[in-house]
Every structure is written in C-alpha cells, then in structure tokens.
C-alpha positions as CSV (number, residue, x, y, z in Angstrom):
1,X,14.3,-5.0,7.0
2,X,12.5,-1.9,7.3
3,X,14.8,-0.2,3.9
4,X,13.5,-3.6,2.3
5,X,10.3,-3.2,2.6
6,X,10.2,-0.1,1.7
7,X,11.9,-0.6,-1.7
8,X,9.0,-3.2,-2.2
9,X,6.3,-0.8,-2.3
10,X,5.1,2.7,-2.9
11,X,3.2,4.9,-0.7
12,X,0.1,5.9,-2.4
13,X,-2.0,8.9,-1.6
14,X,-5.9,9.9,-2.4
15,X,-9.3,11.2,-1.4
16,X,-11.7,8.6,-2.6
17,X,-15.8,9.0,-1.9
18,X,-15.5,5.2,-0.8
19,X,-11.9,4.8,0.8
20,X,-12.5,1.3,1.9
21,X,-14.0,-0.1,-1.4
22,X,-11.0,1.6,-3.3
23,X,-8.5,-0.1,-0.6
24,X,-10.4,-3.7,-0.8
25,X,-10.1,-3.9,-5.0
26,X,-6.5,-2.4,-4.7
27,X,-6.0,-5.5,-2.1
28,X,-7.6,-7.9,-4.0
29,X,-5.9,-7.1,-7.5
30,X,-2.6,-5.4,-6.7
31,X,-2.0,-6.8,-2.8
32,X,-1.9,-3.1,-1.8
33,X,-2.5,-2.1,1.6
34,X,-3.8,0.3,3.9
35,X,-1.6,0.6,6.5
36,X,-3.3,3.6,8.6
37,X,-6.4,1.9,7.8
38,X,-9.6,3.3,6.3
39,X,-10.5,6.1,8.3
40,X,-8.0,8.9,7.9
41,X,-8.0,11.3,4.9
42,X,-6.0,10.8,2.5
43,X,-6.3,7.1,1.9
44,X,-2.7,6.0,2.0
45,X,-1.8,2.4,0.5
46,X,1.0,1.1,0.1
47,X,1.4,-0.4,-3.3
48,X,3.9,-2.7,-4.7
49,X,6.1,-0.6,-6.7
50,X,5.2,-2.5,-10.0
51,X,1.2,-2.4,-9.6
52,X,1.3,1.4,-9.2
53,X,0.0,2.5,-12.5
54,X,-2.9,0.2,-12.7
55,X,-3.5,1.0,-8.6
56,X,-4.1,4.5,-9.3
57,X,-5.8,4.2,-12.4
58,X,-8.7,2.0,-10.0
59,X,-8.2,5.1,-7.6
60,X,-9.4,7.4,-10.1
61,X,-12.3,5.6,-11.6
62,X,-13.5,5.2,-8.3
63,X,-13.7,9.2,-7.7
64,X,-9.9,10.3,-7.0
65,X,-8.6,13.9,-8.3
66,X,-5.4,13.3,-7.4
67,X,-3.4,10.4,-7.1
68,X,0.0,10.8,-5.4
69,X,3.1,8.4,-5.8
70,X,5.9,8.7,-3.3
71,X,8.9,6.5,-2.7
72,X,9.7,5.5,1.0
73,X,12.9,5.4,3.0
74,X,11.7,2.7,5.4
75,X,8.6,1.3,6.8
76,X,8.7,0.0,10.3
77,X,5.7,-2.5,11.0
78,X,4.6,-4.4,14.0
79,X,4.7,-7.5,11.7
80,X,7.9,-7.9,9.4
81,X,7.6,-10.6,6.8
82,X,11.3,-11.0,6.5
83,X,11.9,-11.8,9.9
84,X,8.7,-14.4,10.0
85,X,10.4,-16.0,7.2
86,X,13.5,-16.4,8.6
87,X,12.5,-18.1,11.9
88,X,10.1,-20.1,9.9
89,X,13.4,-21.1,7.8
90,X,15.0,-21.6,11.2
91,X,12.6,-23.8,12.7
C-alpha cells in the first residue's frame, strides 16, 4: 500500500509568501496535499503525478523561486485509502 501510494503522487517542494493559500488552490484544482501541514518551510505537497506541471506552475505565480519535483519510494499514512476501500468492499 504504502509503494502504491507513492507511485500516485509526487512530492513537491517550495517556499511560497502564503504557503497555505498556495496549498488550498493546489487542493482545490489538482487534489494535492500538504501532508506536514502548512507550517514548516518548505511547503511540501504531495501532488498527483499527472497535475505536477500545472501545480507548480500555481506555485510560482504565487511567489515560488524554486519548485522541486521528487519521486517517492513509499508514503506511510495514518489513513490509507486502499485499505478503507477494501473493508468497505468487504462489508
């Protein structure tokens, strides 16, 4: 699960003026997210791997230098959509 989810998206790195209004459009249009939240420097999203180009695109008209594009190995969340789909399926 964790090697799945981490083919779906992209970690995404910045410093924005407004990290959590550059995090809400890149929600709202791409279904990025920010999974260390809002605070920390760099702003890290995670970005499906397909919305990258026009995700950091918004990142730099909103005030970032430098966008940077890494691929993951894995991502280990709290919440994992694959397995809340398959007990839903199970249920």
């Amino acid at each position: 699960a964790a090697e799945a989810r981490a083919r779906a998206v992209t970690d995404m790195r910045m410093v924005v003026p407004d990290p959590a209004s550059v995090a809400a459009v890149a929600a709202t249009r791409f279904g990025a997210v920010a999974p260390f939240g809002t605070d920390v420097r760099p702003l890290v999203l995670h970005c499906p791997a397909k919305q990258v180009a026009p995700c950091a695109a918004i990142a730099r008209a909103h005030g970032a230098d430098t966008v940077t594009i890494s691929t993951l190995s894995d991502v280990f969340e709290a919440r994992n959509p694959l397995v809340e789909a398959l007990k839903a399926a199970i249920a």
